[in-house]
C-alpha positions in Angstrom: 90.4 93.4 95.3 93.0 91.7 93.0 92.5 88.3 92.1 96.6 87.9 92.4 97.7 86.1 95.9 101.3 87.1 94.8 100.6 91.0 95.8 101.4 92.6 98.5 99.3 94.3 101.1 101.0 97.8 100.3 100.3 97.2 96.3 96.7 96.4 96.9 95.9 98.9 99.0 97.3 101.3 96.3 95.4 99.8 93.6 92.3 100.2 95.5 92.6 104.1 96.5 94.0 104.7 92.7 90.5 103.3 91.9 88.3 104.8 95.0 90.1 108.1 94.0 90.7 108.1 89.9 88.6 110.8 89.1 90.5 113.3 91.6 93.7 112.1 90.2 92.6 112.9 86.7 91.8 116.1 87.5 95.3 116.7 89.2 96.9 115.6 86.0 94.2 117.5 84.0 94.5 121.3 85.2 97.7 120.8 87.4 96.3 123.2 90.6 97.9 122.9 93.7 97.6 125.0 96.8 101.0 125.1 97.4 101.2 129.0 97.3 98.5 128.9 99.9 100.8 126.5 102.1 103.4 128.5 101.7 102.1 131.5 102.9 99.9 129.8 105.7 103.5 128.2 106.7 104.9 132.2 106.8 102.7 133.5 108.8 102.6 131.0 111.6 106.6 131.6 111.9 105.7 135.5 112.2 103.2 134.1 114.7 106.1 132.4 116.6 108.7 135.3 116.2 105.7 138.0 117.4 104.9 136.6 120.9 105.6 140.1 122.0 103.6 142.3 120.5 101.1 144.1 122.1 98.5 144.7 119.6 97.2 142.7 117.0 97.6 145.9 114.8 101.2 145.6 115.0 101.5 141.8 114.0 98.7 141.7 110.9 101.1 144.9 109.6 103.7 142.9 110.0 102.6 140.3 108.3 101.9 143.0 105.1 104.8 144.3 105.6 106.5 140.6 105.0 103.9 140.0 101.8 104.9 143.3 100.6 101.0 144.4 100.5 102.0 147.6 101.9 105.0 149.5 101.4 107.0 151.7 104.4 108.7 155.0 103.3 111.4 156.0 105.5 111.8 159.5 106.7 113.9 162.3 105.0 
Protein backbone atom coordinates (compact mmCIF):
# COMPACT_ATOMS: atom_id res chain seq x y z
CA UNK A 1 0.00 0.00 0.00
CA UNK A 2 1.22 3.59 -0.40
CA UNK A 3 1.98 5.46 2.59
CA UNK A 4 0.32 8.75 0.64
CA UNK A 5 -3.45 9.55 2.00
CA UNK A 6 -3.58 12.03 -0.96
CA UNK A 7 -3.95 8.89 -3.64
CA UNK A 8 -6.65 7.83 -5.02
CA UNK A 9 -8.27 4.41 -4.89
CA UNK A 10 -7.92 3.96 -8.85
CA UNK A 11 -3.94 5.04 -8.47
CA UNK A 12 -3.38 2.53 -5.73
CA UNK A 13 -4.88 -0.10 -7.02
CA UNK A 14 -2.68 0.37 -10.10
CA UNK A 15 0.44 0.64 -8.23
CA UNK A 16 -0.30 -2.54 -6.62
CA UNK A 17 -1.11 -4.81 -9.82
CA UNK A 18 1.99 -2.99 -11.63
CA UNK A 19 3.80 -4.56 -8.62
CA UNK A 20 1.75 -8.04 -8.21
CA UNK A 21 2.30 -8.30 -12.04
CA UNK A 22 5.98 -6.51 -12.91
CA UNK A 23 7.58 -9.47 -14.05
CA UNK A 24 4.80 -10.22 -16.84
CA UNK A 25 4.95 -6.67 -17.87
CA UNK A 26 8.67 -6.83 -18.39
CA UNK A 27 8.43 -9.54 -20.43
CA UNK A 28 5.63 -7.70 -22.61
CA UNK A 29 8.03 -4.88 -23.07
CA UNK A 30 11.01 -7.42 -23.42
CA UNK A 31 10.01 -9.74 -26.47
CA UNK A 32 6.90 -7.73 -27.56
CA UNK A 33 4.41 -11.13 -28.32
CA UNK A 34 0.95 -10.70 -28.54
CA UNK A 35 -1.64 -13.05 -29.60
CA UNK A 36 -3.33 -10.73 -31.56
CA UNK A 37 -3.13 -12.75 -34.84
CA UNK A 38 -4.65 -15.59 -32.85
CA UNK A 39 -7.64 -13.17 -31.90
CA UNK A 40 -7.97 -12.20 -35.00
CA UNK A 41 -8.50 -15.24 -36.67
CA UNK A 42 -10.51 -16.85 -33.57
CA UNK A 43 -12.79 -13.47 -34.21
CA UNK A 44 -12.99 -14.77 -38.21
CA UNK A 45 -14.13 -17.76 -37.77
CA UNK A 46 -16.88 -17.24 -35.22
CA UNK A 47 -18.42 -14.71 -37.96
CA UNK A 48 -18.12 -17.69 -40.58
CA UNK A 49 -19.78 -19.54 -37.76
CA UNK A 50 -22.65 -16.95 -37.66
CA UNK A 51 -22.98 -16.51 -41.50
CA UNK A 52 -22.86 -20.69 -41.87
CA UNK A 53 -26.05 -21.58 -39.80
CA UNK A 54 -27.09 -23.38 -42.97
CA UNK A 55 -24.81 -25.70 -43.77
CA UNK A 56 -25.43 -29.13 -43.72
CA UNK A 57 -22.11 -30.72 -43.08
CA UNK A 58 -19.42 -29.75 -41.04
CA UNK A 59 -17.28 -30.58 -44.20
CA UNK A 60 -18.68 -27.69 -45.94
CA UNK A 61 -18.02 -25.03 -43.14
CA UNK A 62 -14.21 -26.12 -41.96
CA UNK A 63 -13.60 -25.81 -46.09
CA UNK A 64 -14.95 -22.70 -45.82
CA UNK A 65 -13.15 -21.57 -43.27
CA UNK A 66 -9.72 -22.63 -45.55
CA UNK A 67 -11.04 -21.34 -48.15
CA UNK A 68 -11.30 -17.76 -46.21
CA UNK A 69 -7.55 -18.39 -44.69
CA UNK A 70 -6.54 -19.15 -48.16
CA UNK A 71 -5.06 -22.72 -46.92
CA UNK A 72 -6.46 -24.18 -49.88
CA UNK A 73 -6.91 -22.91 -53.19
CA UNK A 74 -10.24 -23.56 -55.66
CA UNK A 75 -9.52 -23.75 -59.49
CA UNK A 76 -12.47 -22.95 -61.47
CA UNK A 77 -13.48 -25.05 -64.44
CA UNK A 78 -12.34 -24.55 -68.06
Amino acid sequence: MLEHKNVSDLYENSYRNSRKYSKYIINMLKYGYNNGVIEGINNKIKVIKRMALGYRSFYHFRNRILIMFELIHIEKAA
